[in-house]
ROKOL-702087 format. One record per residue (C-alpha): x, y, z; residue in one letter. Coordinates in pm, whole numbers, plus 50000, padded with zeros to 5 digits. Layout:
BEGIN
XYZA;...
! end
This chain:
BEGIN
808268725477124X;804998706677196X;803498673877094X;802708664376769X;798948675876665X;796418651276684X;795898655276291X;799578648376179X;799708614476044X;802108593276177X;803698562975978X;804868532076152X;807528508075978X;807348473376086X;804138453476138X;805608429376350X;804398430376700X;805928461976822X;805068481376507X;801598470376564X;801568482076957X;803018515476851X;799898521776556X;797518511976833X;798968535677080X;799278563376819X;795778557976670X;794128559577045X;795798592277026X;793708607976809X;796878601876471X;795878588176155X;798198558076094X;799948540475831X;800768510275886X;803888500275607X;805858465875571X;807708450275301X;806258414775389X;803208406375144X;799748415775326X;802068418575689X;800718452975686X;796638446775649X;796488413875865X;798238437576121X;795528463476059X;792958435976071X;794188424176423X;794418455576564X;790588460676515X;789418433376680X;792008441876978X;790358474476992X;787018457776963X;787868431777260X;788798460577449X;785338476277391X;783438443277494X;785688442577789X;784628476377866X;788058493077845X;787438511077622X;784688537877473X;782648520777186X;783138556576962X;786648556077089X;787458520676958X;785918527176633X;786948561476531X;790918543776613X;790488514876384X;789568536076103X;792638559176179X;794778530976104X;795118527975732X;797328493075571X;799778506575301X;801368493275024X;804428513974976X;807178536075165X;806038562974912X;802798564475059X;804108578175385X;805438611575196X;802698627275396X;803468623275756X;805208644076041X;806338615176184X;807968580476120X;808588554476358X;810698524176222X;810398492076412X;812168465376191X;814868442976201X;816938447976471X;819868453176214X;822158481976166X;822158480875777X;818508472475715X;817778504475979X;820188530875777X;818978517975462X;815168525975544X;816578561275635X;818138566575355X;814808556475148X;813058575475375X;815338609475335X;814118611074960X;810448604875041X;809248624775321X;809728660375392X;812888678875574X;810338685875905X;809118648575947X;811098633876226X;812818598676176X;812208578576531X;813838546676533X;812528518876813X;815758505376844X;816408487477166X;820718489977170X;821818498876824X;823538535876824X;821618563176742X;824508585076603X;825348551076360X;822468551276214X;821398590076173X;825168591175981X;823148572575692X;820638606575701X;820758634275491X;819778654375795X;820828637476053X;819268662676308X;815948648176301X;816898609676385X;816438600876692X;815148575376911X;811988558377032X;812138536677255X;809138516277310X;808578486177572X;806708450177460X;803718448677501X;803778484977367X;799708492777462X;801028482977829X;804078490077907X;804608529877966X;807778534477914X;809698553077617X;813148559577600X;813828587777373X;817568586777284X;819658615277139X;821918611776894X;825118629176871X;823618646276602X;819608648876718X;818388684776729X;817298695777044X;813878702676913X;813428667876776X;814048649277093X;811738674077273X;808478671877051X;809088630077050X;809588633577425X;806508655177446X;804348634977199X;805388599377381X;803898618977726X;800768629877494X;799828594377400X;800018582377777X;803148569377791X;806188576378060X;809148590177873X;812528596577979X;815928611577804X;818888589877732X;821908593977572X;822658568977283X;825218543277417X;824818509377424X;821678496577565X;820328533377664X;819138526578028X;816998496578061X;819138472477804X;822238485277961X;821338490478359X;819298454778379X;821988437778257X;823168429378618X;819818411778691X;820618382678408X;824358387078488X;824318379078852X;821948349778826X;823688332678551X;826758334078806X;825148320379073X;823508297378841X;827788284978739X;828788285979064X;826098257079124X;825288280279423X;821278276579348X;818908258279166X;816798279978890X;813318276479056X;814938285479385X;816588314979253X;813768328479078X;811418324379437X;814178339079645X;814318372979396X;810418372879357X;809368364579729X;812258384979933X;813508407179661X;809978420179500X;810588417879114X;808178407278948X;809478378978769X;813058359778885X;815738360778615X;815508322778478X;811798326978416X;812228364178221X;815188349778055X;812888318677951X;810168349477855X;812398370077656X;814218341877483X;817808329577558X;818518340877182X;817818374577225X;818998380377560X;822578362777460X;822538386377197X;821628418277354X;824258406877625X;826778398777342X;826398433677158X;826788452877473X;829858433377575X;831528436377235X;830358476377241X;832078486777559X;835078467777444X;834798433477662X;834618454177973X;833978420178221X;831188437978365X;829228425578053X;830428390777948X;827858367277850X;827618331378018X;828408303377884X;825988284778037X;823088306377819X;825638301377500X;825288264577565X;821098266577599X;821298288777263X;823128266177097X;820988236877219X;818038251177119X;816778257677400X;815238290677389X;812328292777689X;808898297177586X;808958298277254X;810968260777193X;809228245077515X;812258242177709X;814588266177889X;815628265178242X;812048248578284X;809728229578054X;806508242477923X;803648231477732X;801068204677841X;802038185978117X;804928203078189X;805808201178598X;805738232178796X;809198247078907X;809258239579266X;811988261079493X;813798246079757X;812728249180139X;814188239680473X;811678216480641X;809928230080958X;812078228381269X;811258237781593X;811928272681720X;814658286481957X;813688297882304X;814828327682223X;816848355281993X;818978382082135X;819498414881888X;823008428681921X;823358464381821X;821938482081582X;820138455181267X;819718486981021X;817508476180721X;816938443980919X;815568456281216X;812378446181105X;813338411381025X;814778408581442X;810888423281521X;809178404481330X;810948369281465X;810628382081836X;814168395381874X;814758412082242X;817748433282282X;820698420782422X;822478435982702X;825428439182540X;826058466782289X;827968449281982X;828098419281829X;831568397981802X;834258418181602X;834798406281235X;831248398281174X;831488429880963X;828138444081084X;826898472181335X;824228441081425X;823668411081463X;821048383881634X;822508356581868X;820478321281899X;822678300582186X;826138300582029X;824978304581677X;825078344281497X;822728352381200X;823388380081038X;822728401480686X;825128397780411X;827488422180363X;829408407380038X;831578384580217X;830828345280265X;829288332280595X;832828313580598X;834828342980602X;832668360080808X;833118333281088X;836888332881052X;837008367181096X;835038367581397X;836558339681526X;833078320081587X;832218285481429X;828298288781418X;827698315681138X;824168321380948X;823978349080661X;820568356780561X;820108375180233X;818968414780130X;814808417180084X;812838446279955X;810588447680281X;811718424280598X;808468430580734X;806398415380514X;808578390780255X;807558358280218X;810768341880184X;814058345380260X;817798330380159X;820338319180377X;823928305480368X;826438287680641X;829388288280708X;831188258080617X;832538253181021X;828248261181126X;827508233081344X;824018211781193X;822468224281588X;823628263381528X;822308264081143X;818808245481297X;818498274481582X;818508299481264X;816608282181042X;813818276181316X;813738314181435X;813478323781063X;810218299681049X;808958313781355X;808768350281224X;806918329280889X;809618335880636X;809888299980404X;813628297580389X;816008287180092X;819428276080148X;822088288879914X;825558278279863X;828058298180105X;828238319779782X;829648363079840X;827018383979859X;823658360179840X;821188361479565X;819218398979631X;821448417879806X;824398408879506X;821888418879235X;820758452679398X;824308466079457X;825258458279101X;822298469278921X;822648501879173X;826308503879078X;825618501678700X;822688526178762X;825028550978950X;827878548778638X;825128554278391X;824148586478596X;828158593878614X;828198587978216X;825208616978133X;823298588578012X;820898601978163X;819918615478521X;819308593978817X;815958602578878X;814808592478541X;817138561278540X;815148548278851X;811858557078646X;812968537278350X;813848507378558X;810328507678735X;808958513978433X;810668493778172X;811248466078318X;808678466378664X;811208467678904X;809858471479282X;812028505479354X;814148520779136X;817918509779147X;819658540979316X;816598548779523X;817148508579689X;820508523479738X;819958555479952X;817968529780135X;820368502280194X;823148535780206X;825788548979994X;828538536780276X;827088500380318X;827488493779953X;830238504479922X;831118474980194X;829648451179970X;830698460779636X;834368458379812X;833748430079953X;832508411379610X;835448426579433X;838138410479728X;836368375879659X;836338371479304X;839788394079231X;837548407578936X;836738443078810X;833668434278741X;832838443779059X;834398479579049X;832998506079240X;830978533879073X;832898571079110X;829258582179239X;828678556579490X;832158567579622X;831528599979623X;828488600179803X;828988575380079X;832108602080170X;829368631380182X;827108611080344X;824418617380043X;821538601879859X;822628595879513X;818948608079388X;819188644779545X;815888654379385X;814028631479714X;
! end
């Protein structure tokens, strides 16, 4: 099957703001668009706002004068359902509510023909729920789209356990036709991005009870070392505490309270305060006029060591040991029970990258007093930041000598509570180990799981590929590691992950 023709008309259910971003995308297409929703006039002040988008665009020179015309008058304001009898397809983007969605089917079965395909922009609900309300359940499937939708490229298409082959491949090949990125999935809860980023709210929220790390800290620490885009506490505060607690909630209750999912109480206690993010003026920080800046925490400037001795081999660190002026020590190891193949010795004081354990532990183990664990970053060599913890026994002297060697290379540092596993380098391995179960699952294939996550949700490398980086074997270490700590099985170890670090391969085989 191919795409859709340009001259099949395509209704969209929903003006709300994703309905609207989906008749924009579809009318730049080349479709003639109707534009349906129950809500008095929702429909033509919709259709009214997507013309002057359009004609912004123009004046912003982003678009072709003839081009932004020709797709406002594509997109047509209806009245009734009944007027869509005419289209090949339908894309529903109401309520995000099981009933209301299978009773629009079902209104839609008796008004369209057999061939129009019934695309639902669902974000979590089950595909194979709601195509049971069908009389052909065959041609339901799902449609994934991303807010903003005229941004964002991503499109999940999701298969029902009834969606016809044929179906899923002409939405899959008519989401690609109108520019966007789309990717298979296999209707569970939360498809790939929903489910997979889970860890990335999860994690923070944690460190967040733990009292291991102040919000604005946390969200510097992912952004500057780790790469995403945005830290948790500010997309939560984006996205609304609301909605995420919800989406968190559903998927919980959906894979049957598995801990991996539980919701926090700390965001059931902002719900139920009211405090949303954005949109109520107050989340983990204060907007609105006025409102103060969130300002992470940084060690003041001390002075730097005389010099830092590399011991062994630093592996995805190496660069960090170059780029603070590391020479090689002329011994081959560091200590046993420091847990790592390297590490970097300032006088009597070890820094080293987390491996799951605390720097506590870490020190015990090794039998050393002075230990500094410095956090997981998406590129040593050119971060801005970086987190640290010490051990509880670290001397005020041996955590200085760190701190001040650090500095010297020009990472800002931010302490953290001696908390397992950091801020990044926790969040990678379990959104790599919820990636990797996904893949295990046939939700859908790795490769296009690490192309949903870059572009779904702008992630700075997809999931598994950050884990054939770090290696299959080394998170294993830390996954084990977090598990030992916390005595939870939240922290369970995905059969791929496993299976690869024994075969020593990537878990993406296609690079």
């Amino acid at each position: 099957m191919a795409a859709l023709p340009r001259d099949t008309s395509v209704a969209v259910i929903g003006a709300g703001a994703m309905g609207a971003g989906i008749a924009q995308v579809a009318a730049l297409a080349g479709h003639r668009v109707l534009l349906f929703d129950t809500r008095m006039g929702a429909a033509d002040d919709a259709r009214d706002k997507l013309v002057s988008t359009l004609a912004m665009l123009r004046d912003k020179g982003k678009l072709d004068a003839t081009a932004a015309a020709a797709a406002g008058e594509r997109i047509v304001a209806v009245h009734a359902l009944g007027d869509c009898v005419s289209t090949g397809l339908v894309v529903e983007a109401i309520v995000e509510d099981l009933a209301a969605k299978r009773k629009l089917i079902a209104e839609l079965d008796v008004i369209v023909s057999e061939a129009t395909i019934l695309a639902t922009n669902t974000s979590s609900l089950s595909i194979t729920a709601l195509a049971a309300g069908s009389r052909h359940p065959a041609r339901v499937v799902g449609m994934h789209f991303f807010n903003p939708v005229p941004l964002m490229p991503l499109v999940e298409v999701v298969r029902g356990l009834a969606t016809a082959d044929d179906v899923a491949t002409t939405v899959f090949d008519t989401a690609r036709a109108w520019g966007k990125t789309p990717v298979y999935a296999r209707s569970t809860p939360g498809f790939i991005v929903n489910r997979c980023a889970r860890p990335f709210y999860a994690e923070a929220l944690r460190l967040l009870g733990e009292r291991a790390v102040d919000p604005a800290t946390l969200d510097a620490v992912m952004r500057e070392a780790g790469g995403f885009r945005m830290g948790p506490c500010e997309l939560m505060d984006l996205v609304g505490h609301d909605v995420n607690f919800a989406v968190t909630s559903s998927v919980y209750a959906a894979m049957f309270d598995d801990p991996r999912y539980r919701p926090s109480v700390i965001q059931r206690e902002m719900v139920a305060g009211g405090r949303l993010g954005r949109k109520s003026g107050q989340g983990f920080y204060r907007y609105g006029e006025g409102a103060p800046a969130p300002v992470p925490a940084t060690e003041a400037a001390v002075p730097a060591p005389a010099s830092v001795a590399a011991h062994g081999d630093l592996g995805p660190a190496a660069a960090l040991a170059a780029r603070i002026g590391a020479v090689a020590a002329t011994e081959s190891t560091p200590p046993s029970g420091l847990g790592a193949a390297g590490a970097l010795a300032i006088g009597d004081a070890w820094l080293v990258m987390g491996d799951g354990r605390t720097a506590t532990a870490r020190a015990a183990a090794a039998g050393v007093r002075d230990v500094v664990v410095f956090d997981l970053a998406l590129d040593y060599a050119t971060c801005r930041r970086i987190a640290v913890a010490r051990a509880d026994t670290c001397s005020d002297a041996g955590y200085a000598a760190a701190v001040g060697a650090l500095q010297a290379g020009g990472f800002a540092v931010s302490r953290l509570d001696d908390v397992a596993g950091l801020a990044v380098l926790r969040t990678v391995a379990m959104l790599a180990n919820e990636a990797a179960d996904a893949a295990v699952e046939g939700i859908a294939t790795a490769a296009d799981i690490d192309i949903a996550m870059q572009k779904g949700v702008n992630y700075p490398r997809g999931p598994l590929a950050w884990a054939d980086a770090l290696g299959a074997r080394f998170l294993c270490t830390v996954l084990a590691n977090l598990a030992a700590h916390y005595g939870e099985d939240r922290y369970r170890l995905s059969p791929l992950i496993a299976r690869r670090a024994q075969a020593g391969m990537p878990l993406v085989e296609s690079r």
